[in-house]
DSSP file (Angstrom, degrees, kcal/mol; ACC not computed):
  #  RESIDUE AA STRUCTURE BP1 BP2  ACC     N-H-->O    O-->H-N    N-H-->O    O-->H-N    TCO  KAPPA ALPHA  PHI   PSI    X-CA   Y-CA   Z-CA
    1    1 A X     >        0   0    0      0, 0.0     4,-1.6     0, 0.0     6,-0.2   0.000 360.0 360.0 360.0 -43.2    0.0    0.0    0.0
    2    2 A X  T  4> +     0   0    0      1,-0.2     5,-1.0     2,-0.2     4,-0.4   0.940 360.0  53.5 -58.6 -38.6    3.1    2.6    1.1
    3    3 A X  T  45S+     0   0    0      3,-0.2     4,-0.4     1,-0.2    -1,-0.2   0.920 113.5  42.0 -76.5 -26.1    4.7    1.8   -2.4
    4    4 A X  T  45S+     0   0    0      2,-0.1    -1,-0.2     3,-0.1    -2,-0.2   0.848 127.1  34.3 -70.0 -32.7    0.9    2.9   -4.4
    5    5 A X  T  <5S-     0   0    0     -4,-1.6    -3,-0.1     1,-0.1    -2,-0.1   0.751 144.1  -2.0 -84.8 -91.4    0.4    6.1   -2.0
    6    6 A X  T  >5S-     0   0    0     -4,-0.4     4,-1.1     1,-0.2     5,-0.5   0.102  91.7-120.4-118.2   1.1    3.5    7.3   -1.4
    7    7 A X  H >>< -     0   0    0     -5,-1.0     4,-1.6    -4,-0.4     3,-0.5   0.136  40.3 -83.1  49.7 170.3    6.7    5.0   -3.2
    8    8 A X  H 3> S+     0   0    0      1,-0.2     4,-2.0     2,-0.2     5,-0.1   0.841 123.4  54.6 -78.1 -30.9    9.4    3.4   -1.3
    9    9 A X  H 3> S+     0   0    0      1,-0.2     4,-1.0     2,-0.2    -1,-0.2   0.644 116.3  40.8-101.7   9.5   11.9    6.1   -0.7
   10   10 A X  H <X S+     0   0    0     -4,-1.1     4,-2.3    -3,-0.5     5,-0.3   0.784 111.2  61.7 -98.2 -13.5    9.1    8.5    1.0
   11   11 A X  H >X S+     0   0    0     -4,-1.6     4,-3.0    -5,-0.5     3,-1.3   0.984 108.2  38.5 -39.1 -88.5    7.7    5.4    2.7
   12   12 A X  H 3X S+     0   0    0     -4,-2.0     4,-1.6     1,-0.3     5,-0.3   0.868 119.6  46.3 -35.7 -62.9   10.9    4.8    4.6
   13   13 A X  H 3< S+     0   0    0     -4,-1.0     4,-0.4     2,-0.3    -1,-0.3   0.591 108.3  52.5 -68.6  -7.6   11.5    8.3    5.2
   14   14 A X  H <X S+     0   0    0     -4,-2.3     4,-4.4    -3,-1.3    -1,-0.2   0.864 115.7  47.6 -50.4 -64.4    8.0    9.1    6.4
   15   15 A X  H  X S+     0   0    0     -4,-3.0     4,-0.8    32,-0.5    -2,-0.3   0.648 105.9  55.0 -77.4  -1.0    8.7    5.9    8.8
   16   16 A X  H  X S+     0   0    0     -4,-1.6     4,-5.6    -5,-0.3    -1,-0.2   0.788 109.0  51.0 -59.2 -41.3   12.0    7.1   10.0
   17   17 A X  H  > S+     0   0    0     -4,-0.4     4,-0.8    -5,-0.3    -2,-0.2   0.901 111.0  44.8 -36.0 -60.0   10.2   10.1   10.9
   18   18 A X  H >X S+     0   0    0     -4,-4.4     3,-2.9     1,-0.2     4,-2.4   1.000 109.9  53.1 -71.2 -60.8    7.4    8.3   12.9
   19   19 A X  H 3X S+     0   0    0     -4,-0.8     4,-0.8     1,-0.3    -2,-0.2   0.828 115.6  42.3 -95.6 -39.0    9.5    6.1   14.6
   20   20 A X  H 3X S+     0   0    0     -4,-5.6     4,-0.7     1,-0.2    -1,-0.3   0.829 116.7  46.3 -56.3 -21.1   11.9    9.5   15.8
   21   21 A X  H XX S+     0   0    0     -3,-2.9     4,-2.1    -4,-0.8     3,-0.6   0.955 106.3  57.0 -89.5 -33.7    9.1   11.5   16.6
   22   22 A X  H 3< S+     0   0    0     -4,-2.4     4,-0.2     1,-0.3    -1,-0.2   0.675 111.0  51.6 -80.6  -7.4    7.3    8.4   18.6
   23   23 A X  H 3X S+     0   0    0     -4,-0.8     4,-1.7    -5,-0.3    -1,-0.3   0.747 104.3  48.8-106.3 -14.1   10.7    8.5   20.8
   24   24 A X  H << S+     0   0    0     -4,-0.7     4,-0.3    -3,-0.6    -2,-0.2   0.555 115.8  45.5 -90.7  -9.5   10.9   12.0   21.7
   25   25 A X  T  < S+     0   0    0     -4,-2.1     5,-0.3     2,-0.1    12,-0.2   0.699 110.9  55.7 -98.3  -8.5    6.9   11.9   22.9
   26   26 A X  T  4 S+     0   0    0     -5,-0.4     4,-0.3     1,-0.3    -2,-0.2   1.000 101.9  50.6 -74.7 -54.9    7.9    8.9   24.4
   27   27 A X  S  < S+     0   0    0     -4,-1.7    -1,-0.3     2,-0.1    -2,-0.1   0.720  90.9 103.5 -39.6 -35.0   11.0   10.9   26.7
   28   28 A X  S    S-     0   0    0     -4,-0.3     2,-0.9    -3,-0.2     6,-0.2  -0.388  82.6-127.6 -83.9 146.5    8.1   13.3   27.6
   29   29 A X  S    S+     0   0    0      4,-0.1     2,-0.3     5,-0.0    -1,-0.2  -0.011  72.7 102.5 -68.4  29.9    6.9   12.5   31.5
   30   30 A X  S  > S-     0   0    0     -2,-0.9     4,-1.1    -4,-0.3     3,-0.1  -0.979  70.2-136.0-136.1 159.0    3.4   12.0   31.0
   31   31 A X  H  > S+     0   0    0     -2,-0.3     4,-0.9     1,-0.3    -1,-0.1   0.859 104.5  52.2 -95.7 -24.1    1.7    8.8   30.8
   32   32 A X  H >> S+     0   0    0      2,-0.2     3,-2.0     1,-0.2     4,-1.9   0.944 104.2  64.3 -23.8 -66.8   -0.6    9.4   27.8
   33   33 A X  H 3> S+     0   0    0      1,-0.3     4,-3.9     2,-0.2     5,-0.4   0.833  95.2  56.8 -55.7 -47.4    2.7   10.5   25.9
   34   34 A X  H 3X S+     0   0    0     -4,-1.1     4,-0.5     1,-0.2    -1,-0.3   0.825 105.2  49.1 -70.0 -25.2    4.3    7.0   26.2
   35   35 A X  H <X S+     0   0    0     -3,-2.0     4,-1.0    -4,-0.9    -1,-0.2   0.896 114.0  46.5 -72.5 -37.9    1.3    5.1   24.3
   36   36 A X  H >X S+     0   0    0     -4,-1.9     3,-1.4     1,-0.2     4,-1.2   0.992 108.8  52.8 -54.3 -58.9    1.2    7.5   21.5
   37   37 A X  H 3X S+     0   0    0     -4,-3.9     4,-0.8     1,-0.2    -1,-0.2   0.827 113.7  44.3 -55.6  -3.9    4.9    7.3   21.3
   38   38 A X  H 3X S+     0   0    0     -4,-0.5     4,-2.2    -5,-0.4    -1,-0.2   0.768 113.6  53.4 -96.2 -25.9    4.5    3.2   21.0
   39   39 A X  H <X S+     0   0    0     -3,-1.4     4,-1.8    -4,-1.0    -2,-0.2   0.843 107.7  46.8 -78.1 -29.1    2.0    3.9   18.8
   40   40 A X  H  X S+     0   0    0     -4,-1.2     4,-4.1     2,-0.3     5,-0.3   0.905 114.4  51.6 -86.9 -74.9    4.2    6.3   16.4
   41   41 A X  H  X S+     0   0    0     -4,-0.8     4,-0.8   -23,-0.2    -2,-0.2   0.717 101.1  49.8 -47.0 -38.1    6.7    4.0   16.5
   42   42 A X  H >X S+     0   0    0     -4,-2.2     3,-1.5     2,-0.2     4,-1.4   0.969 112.4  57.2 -75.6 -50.2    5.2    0.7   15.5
   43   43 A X  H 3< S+     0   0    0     -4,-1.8     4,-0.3     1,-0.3    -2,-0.2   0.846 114.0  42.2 -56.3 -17.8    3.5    2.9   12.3
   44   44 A X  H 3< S+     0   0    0     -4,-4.1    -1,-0.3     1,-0.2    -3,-0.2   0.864 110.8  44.3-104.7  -0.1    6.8    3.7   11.5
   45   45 A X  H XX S+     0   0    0     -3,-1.5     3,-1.3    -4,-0.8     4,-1.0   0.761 114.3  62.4 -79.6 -24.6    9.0    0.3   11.9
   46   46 A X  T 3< S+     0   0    0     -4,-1.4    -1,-0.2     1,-0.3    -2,-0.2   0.574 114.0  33.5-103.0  -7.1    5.5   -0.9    9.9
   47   47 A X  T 34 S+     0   0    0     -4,-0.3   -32,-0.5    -5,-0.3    -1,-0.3   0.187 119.5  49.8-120.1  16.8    6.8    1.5    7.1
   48   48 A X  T <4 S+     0   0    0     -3,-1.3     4,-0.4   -33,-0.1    -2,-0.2   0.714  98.8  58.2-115.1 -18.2   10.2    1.3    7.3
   49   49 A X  S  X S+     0   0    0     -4,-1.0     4,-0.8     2,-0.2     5,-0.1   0.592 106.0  37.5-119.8 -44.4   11.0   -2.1    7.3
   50   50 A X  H >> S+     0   0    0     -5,-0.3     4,-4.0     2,-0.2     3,-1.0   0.927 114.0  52.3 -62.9 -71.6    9.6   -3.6    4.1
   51   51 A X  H 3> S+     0   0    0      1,-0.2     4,-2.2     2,-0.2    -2,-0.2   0.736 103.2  62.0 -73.7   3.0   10.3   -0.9    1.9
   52   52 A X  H 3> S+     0   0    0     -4,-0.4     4,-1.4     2,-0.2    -1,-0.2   0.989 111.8  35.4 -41.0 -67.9   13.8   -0.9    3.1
   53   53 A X  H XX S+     0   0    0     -3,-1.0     4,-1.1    -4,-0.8     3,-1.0   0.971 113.8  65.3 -86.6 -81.4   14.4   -4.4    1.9
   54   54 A X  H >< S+     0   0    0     -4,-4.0     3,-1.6     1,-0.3     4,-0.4   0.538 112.0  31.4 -48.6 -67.4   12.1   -3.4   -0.9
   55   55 A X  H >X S+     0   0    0     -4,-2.2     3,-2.6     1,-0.3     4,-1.4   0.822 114.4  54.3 -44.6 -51.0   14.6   -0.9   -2.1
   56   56 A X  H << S+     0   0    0     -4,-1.4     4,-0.5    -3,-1.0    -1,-0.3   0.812 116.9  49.2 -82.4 -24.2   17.9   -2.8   -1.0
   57   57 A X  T << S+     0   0    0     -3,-1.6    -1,-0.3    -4,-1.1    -2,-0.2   0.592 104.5  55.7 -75.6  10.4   15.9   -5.7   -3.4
   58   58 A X  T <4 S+     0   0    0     -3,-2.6    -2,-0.2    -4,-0.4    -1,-0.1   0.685  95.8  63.3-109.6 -39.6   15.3   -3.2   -6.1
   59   59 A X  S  < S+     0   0    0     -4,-1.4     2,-0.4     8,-0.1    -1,-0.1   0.884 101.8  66.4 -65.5 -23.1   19.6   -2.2   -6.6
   60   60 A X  S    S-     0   0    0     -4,-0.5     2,-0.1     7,-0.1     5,-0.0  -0.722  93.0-118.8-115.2 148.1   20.1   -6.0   -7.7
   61   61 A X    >   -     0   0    0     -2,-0.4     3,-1.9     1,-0.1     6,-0.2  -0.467  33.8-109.6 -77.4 162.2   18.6   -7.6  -11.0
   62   62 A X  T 3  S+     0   0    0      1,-0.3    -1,-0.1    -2,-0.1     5,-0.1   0.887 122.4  37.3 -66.9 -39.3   16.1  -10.7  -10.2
   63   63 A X  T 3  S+     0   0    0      4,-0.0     2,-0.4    -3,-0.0    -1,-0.3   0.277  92.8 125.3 -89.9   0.8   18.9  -13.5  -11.7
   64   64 A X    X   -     0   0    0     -3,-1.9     3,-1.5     1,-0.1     4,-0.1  -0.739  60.8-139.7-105.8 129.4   21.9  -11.3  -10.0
   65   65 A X  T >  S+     0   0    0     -2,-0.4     3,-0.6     1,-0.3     4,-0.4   0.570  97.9  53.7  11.8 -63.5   24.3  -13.4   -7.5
   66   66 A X  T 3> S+     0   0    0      1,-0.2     4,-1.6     2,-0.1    -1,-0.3   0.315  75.1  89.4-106.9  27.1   24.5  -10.8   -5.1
   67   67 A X  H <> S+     0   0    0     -3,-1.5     4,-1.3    -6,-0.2    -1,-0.2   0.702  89.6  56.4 -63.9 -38.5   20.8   -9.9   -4.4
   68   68 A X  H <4 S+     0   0    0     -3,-0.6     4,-0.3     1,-0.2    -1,-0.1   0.898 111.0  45.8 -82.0 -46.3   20.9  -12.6   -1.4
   69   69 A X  H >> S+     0   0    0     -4,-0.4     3,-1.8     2,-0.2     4,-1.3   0.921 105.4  59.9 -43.7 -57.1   24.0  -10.7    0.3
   70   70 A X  H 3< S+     0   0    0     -4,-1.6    -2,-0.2     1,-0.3    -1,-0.2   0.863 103.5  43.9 -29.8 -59.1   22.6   -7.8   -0.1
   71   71 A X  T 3< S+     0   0    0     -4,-1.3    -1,-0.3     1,-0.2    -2,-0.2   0.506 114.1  53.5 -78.8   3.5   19.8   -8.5    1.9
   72   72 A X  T <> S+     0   0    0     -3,-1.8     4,-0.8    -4,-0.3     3,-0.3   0.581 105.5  66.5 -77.9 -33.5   22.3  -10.4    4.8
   73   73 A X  T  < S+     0   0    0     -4,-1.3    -2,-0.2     1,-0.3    -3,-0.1   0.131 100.5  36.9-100.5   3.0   23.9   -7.3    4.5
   74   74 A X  T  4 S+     0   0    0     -5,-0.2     4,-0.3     2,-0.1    -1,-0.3   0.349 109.5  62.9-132.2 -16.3   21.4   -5.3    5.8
   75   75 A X  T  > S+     0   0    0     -3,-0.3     4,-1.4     1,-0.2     3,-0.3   0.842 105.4  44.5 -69.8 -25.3   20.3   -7.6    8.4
   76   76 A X  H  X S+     0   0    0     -4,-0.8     4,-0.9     1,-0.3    -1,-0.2   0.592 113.0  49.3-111.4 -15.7   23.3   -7.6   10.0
   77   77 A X  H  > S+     0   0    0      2,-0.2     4,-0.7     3,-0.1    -1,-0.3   0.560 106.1  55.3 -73.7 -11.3   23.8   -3.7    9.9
   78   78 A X  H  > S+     0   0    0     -4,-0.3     4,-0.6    -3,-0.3    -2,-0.2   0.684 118.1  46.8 -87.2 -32.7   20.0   -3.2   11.2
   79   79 A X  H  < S+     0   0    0     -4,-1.4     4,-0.4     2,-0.2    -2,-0.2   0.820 110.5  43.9 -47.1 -49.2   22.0   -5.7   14.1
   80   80 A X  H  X S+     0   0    0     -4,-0.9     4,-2.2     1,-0.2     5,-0.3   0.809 112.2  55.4 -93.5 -26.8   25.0   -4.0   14.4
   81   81 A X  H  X S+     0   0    0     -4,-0.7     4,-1.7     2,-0.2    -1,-0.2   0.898 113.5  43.0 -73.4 -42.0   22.9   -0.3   14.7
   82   82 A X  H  < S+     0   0    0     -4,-0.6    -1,-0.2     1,-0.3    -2,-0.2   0.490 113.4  50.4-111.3  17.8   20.7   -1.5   17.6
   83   83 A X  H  4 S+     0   0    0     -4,-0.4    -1,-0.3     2,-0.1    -2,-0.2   0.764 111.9  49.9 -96.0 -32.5   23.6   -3.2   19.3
   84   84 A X  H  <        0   0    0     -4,-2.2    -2,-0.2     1,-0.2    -3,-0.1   0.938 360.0 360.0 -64.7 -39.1   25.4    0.0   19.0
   85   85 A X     <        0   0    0     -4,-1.7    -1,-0.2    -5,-0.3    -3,-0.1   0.645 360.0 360.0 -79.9 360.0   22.6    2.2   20.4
């Protein structure tokens, strides 16, 4: 649905978006604030997440060798980002 409305690369950056703004209402001290922010954040991991891997499948041709890496290659930096943080 994100790739008919809106294409992948504002899809993603829409859901980067959500998923920053849904931790900075979450940091606010009221208790309201933290269910929106959870709420903000799953809509944007639920738009970020596909059309990532949609795009990182989109750079490789269907038959191309290093399509499979690619996408290994992105798990394991979407690992290595939330081990760092």
């Amino acid at each position: 649905m994100a790739d008919r409305l809106l294409g992948s690369y504002r899809a993603v950056l829409l859901g980067g978006i959500l998923i920053a703004a849904g931790h900075y209402t979450v940091a606010v001290p009221v208790e309201v604030s933290t269910w929106i922010g959870l709420v903000l954040i799953s809509l944007g991991t639920s738009l970020l997440k596909p059309n990532a891997s949609s795009r990182v499948g989109k750079l490789y041709g269907t038959r191309d060798e290093r399509r499979d890496a690619g996408f290994a290659g992105l798990g394991r930096a979407a690992a290595s980002a939330g081990a760092g943080l």
